[in-house]
C-alpha positions in Angstrom: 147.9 173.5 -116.2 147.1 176.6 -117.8 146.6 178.8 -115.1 149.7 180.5 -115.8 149.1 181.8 -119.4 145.3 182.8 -119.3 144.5 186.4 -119.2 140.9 185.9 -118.2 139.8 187.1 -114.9 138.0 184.9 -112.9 135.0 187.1 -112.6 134.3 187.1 -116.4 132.2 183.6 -118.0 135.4 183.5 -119.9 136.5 179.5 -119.1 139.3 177.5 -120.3 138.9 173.1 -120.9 141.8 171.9 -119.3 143.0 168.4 -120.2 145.6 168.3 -116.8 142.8 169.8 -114.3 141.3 167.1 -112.4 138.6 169.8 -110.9 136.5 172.1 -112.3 137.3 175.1 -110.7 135.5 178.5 -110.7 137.2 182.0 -108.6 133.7 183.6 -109.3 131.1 182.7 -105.6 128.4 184.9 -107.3 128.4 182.2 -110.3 127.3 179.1 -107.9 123.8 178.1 -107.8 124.4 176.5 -104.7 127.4 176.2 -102.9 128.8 173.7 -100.0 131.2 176.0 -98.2 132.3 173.6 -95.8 134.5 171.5 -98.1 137.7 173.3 -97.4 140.5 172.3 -98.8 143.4 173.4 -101.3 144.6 172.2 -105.2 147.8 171.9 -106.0 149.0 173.2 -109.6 152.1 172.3 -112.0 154.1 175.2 -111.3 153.5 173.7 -107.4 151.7 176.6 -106.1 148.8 175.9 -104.1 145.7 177.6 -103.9 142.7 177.2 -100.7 139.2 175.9 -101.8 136.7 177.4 -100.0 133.7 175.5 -101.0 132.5 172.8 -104.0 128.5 173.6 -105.6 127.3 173.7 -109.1 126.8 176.2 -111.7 123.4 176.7 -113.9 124.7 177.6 -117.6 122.4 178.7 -120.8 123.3 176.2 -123.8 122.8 178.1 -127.5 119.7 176.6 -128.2 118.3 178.2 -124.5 118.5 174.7 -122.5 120.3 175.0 -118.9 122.2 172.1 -117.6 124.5 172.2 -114.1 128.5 172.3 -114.1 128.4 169.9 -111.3 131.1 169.4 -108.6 132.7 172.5 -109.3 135.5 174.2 -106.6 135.5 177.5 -105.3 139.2 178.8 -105.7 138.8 182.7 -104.8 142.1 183.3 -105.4 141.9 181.6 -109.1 143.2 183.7 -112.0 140.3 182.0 -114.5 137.7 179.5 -114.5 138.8 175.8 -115.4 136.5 173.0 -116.9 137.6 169.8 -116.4 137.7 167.4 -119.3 138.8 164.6 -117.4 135.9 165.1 -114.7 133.3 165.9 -117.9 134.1 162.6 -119.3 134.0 160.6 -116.1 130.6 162.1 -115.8 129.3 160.4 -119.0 130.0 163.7 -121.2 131.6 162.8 -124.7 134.3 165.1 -126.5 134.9 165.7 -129.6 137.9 166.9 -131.5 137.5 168.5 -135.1 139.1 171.2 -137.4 140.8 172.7 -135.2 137.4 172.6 -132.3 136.3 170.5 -129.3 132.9 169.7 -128.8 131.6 168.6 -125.7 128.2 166.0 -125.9 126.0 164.9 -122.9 125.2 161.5 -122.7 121.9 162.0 -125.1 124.2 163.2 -127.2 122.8 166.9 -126.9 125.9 169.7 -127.5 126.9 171.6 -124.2 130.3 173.5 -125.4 132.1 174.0 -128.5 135.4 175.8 -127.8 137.9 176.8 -131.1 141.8 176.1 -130.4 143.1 179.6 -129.9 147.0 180.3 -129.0 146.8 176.4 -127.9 144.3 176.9 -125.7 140.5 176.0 -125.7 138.6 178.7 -124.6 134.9 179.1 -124.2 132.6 182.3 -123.1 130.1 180.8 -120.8 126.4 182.4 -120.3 125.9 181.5 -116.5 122.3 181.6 -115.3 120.3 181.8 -111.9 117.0 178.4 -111.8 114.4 181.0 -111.2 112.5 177.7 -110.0 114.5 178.0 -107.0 116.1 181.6 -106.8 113.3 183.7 -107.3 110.6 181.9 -106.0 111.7 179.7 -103.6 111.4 181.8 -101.0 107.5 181.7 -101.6 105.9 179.2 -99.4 103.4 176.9 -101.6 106.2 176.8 -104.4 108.4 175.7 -101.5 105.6 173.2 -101.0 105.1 172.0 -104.9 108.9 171.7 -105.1 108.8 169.0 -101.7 106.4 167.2 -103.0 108.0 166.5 -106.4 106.6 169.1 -108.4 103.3 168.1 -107.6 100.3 170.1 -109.4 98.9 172.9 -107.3 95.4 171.8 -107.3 96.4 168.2 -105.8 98.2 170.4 -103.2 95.1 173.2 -102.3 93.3 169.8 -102.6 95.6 167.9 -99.4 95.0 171.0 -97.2 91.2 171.8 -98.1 90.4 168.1 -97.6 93.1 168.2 -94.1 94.7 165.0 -96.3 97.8 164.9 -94.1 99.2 166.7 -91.4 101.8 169.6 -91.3 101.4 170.9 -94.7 100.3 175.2 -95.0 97.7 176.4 -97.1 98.4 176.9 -100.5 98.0 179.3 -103.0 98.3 179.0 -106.5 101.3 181.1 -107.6 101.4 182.9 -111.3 104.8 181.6 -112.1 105.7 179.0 -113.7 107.9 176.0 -113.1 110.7 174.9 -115.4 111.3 171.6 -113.9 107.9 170.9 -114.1 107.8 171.7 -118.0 111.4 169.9 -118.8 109.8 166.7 -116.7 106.9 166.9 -118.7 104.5 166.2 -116.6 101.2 165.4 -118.0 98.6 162.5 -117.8 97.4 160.2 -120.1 93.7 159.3 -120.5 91.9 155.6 -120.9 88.9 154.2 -121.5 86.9 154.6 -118.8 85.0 150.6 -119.3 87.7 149.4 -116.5 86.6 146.4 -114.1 84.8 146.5 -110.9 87.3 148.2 -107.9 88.7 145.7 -105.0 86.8 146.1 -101.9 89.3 145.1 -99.3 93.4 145.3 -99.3 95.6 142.6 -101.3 92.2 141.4 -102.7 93.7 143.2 -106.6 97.1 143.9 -107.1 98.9 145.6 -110.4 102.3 145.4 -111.2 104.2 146.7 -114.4 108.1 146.3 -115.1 109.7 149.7 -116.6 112.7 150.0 -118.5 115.4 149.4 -119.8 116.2 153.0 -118.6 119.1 154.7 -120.7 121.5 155.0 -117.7 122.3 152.6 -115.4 121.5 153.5 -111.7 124.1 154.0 -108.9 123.4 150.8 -108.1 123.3 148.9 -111.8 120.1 148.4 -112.0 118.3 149.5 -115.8 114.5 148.4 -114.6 112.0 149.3 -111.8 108.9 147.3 -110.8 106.0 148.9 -109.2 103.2 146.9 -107.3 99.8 148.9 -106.7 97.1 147.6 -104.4 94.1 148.2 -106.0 91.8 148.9 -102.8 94.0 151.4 -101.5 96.4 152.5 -104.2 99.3 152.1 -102.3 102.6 152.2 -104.5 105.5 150.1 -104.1 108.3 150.0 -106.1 111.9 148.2 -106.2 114.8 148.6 -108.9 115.6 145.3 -111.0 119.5 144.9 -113.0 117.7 142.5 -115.0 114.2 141.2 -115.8 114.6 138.0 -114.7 114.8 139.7 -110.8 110.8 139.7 -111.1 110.5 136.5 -109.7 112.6 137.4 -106.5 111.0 141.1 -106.2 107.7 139.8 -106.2 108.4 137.0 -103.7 109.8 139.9 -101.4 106.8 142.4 -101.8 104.0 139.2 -101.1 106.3 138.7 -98.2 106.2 142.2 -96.6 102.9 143.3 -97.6 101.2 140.2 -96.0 103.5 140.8 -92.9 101.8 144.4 -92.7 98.4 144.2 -93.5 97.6 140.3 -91.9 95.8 139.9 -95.2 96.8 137.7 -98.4 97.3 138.5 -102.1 94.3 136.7 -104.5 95.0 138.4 -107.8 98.0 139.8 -109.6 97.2 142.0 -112.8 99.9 142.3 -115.1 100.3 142.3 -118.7 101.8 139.4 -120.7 105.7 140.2 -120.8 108.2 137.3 -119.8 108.9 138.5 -116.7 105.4 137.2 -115.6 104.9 134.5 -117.8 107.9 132.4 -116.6 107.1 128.8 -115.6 109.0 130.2 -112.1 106.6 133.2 -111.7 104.0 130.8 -112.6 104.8 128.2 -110.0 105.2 130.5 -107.9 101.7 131.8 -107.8 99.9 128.4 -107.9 101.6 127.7 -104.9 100.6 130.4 -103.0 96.8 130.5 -104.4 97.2 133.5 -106.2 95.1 133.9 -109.6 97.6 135.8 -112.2 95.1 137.5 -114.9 97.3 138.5 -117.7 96.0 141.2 -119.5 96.0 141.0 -123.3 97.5 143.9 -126.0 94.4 144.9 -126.8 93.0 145.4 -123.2 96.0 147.3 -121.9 93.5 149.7 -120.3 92.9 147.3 -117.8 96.0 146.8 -116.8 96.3 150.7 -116.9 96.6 151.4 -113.8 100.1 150.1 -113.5 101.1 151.3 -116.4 99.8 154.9 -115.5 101.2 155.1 -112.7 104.7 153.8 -113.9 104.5 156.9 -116.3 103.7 159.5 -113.5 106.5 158.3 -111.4 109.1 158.4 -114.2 107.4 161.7 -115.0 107.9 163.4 -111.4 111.5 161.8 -111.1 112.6 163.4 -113.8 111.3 167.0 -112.8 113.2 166.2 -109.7 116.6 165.4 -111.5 116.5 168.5 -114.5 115.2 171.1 -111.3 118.1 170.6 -109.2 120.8 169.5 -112.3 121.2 165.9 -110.9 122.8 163.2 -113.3 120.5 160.4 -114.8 122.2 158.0 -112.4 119.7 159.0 -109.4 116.9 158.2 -110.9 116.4 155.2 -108.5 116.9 157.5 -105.6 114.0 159.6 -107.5 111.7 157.2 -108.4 111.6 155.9 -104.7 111.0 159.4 -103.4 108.1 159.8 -106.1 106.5 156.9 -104.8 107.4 157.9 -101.2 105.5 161.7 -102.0 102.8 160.1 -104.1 101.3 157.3 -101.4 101.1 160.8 -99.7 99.3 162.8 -102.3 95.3 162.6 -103.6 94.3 160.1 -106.1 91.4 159.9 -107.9 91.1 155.9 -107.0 90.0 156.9 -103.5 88.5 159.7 -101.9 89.1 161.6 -99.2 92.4 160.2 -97.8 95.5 159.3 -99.3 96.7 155.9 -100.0 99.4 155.6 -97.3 96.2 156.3 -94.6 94.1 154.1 -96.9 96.6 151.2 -96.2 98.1 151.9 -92.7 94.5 153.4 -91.1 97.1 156.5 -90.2 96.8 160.2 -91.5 100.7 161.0 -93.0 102.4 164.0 -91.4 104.5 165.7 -94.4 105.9 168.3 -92.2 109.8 166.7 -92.6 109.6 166.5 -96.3 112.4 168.6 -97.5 113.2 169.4 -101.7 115.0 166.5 -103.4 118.5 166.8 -104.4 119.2 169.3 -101.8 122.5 169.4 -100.1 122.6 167.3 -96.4 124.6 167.1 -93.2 125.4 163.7 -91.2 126.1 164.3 -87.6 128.4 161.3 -86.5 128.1 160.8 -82.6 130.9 159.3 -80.8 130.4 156.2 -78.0 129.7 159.2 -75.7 126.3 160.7 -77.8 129.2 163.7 -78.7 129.1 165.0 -82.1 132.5 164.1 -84.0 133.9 167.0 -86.3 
């Protein structure tokens, strides 16, 4: 540990990669983005002193070419002599390091460079710009960008449009802000456009329904899986989605969805859109189908516009889930817990394939209430209750 030999005070961006630190570990509370100060707690250190931790948040940094990523995970020491990076944490985190001439490099897992630190007295040292997410620090505090950052970075005209047309309950006016949003712009969100020659609209529930398999995605999500598969009923757009591990899953997911939508709405499927990838045209998914009386139009290459809908919408919900992840520094990992909270926000947002409500109250006959939607990625409490109703602490 080299606690001991820095000279650094902990209040300079002065940090030191430590090989033997399992923590990172910052003695600066002013640096923390956000900060959990109920993890209390202490670390011990080689020369067996021990030192309390008051706390465990992230920290925004500026990279040299002007990016910001989070130091996730890291633990408030106030008593600290110098800020610690853990190598061992950055590489369980999927970070890569690399040691040449006399320099370690530190990669993320697109292979973008975060640190480069020159050996110095035996010692890797790096200075360290640390930043404030004006996203969240100066604007937060702003109502309707309080609003556009719960609902998953939504444009501000789709949210003027759910209060002007009363869309869903417990959501403010809003009022179209001057700043601008850097999730928003490192999730690209944007839309693309089709032909407009697309077949007649279902009239009724389950009468159409899309579907579209994305992925592989690059990571792997907390719970393995490398795939999501979205079904969209074409009456009410109405989104659902569900995370695969492997392509072949299709069969099962779509078993399960025909299952619970049928349960909900009392109605049956008749046609399944998709396009023409193996996933659909199995002899199972195939069998599967005919024995249920559903017709399964697969669309051709050349007509993907018809099938566009899925497709679209598989693009805006990768879209808004990764403005989610970059705003609040979140690891690629969550991006099933994103995806299923951008479907969750957009079932409760306006669509141009119906007017007037939104597709959770064109399905369920209910307005949606939004009033408990909270920003994604932010910290939470779970109160545990004892036999007796008693909170446990």
């Amino acid at each position: 540990m080299m606690v001991s030999s820095a000279q650094e005070n902990a209040q300079s961006n002065m940090w030191y990669l430590d090989s033997a630190c399992s923590n990172h570990m910052c003695g600066n509370k002013e640096f923390f983005d956000e900060l959990d100060e109920s993890m209390l707690t202490e670390v011990k250190f080689a020369d067996d002193r021990k030192l309390p931790v008051k706390g465990k948040g992230r920290i925004l940094i500026q990279l040299e070419n002007g990016d910001h990523q989070y130091i996730s995970d890291v633990l408030y020491v106030p008593t600290l002599t110098c800020n610690l990076l853990s190598l061992g944490q950055l590489l369980e985190k999927g970070y890569k390091v690399d040691f040449k001439d006399s320099h370690l490099t530190v990669f993320d897992s697109k292979g973008m460079k975060i640190l480069k630190s020159p050996l110095k007295n035996r010692l890797f040292q790096i200075e360290i710009k640390i930043e404030s997410y004006p996203c969240f620090k100066s604007i937060v505090s702003d109502e309707s960008w309080l609003w556009h950052l719960r609902y998953g970075h939504l444009n501000f005209e789709s949210l003027k449009l759910l209060t002007h047309k009363n869309l869903v309950k417990g959501l403010p006016v809003i009022q179209h802000p001057e700043q601008f949003c850097e999730g928003c712009i490192s999730g690209e969100q944007h839309r693309r456009t089709f032909a407009s020659n697309t077949p007649r609209r279902a009239k009724s529930l389950l009468q159409l329904v899309h579907s579209d398999v994305y992925g592989p995605l690059q990571t792997a999500s907390l719970g393995g899986s490398k795939y999501f598969m979205t079904f969209i009923d074409d009456c009410s757009r109405m989104i659902w989605v569900y995370t695969l591990k492997n392509k072949s899953d299709a069969v099962s997911c779509f078993q399960k969805f025909k299952a619970t939508v049928e349960k909900q709405s009392g109605r049956y499927i008749k046609t399944l859109r998709t396009d023409g990838g193996g996933e659909y045209t199995s002899s199972t998914f195939s069998k599967f189908c005919d024995r249920h009386g559903i017709k399964h139009e697969i669309m051709p290459p050349q007509t993907l516009q018809q099938n566009g809908v899925a497709e679209r919408k598989n693009k805006t919900i990768i879209d808004m889930a990764h403005s989610m992840l970059k705003a609040k520094g979140l690891p690629d990992s969550f991006w099933a817990e994103a995806v299923a909270c951008s479907v969750y926000l957009l079932n409760r947002s306006p669509t141009k394939g119906v007017s007037h409500i939104t597709p959770e109250e064109a399905w369920s006959g209910y307005k949606p209430s939004v009033k408990h939607l909270k920003v994604f990625g932010s910290i939470a409490y779970v109160h545990v209750l004892d036999a007796n109703g008693e909170e446990v602490r």
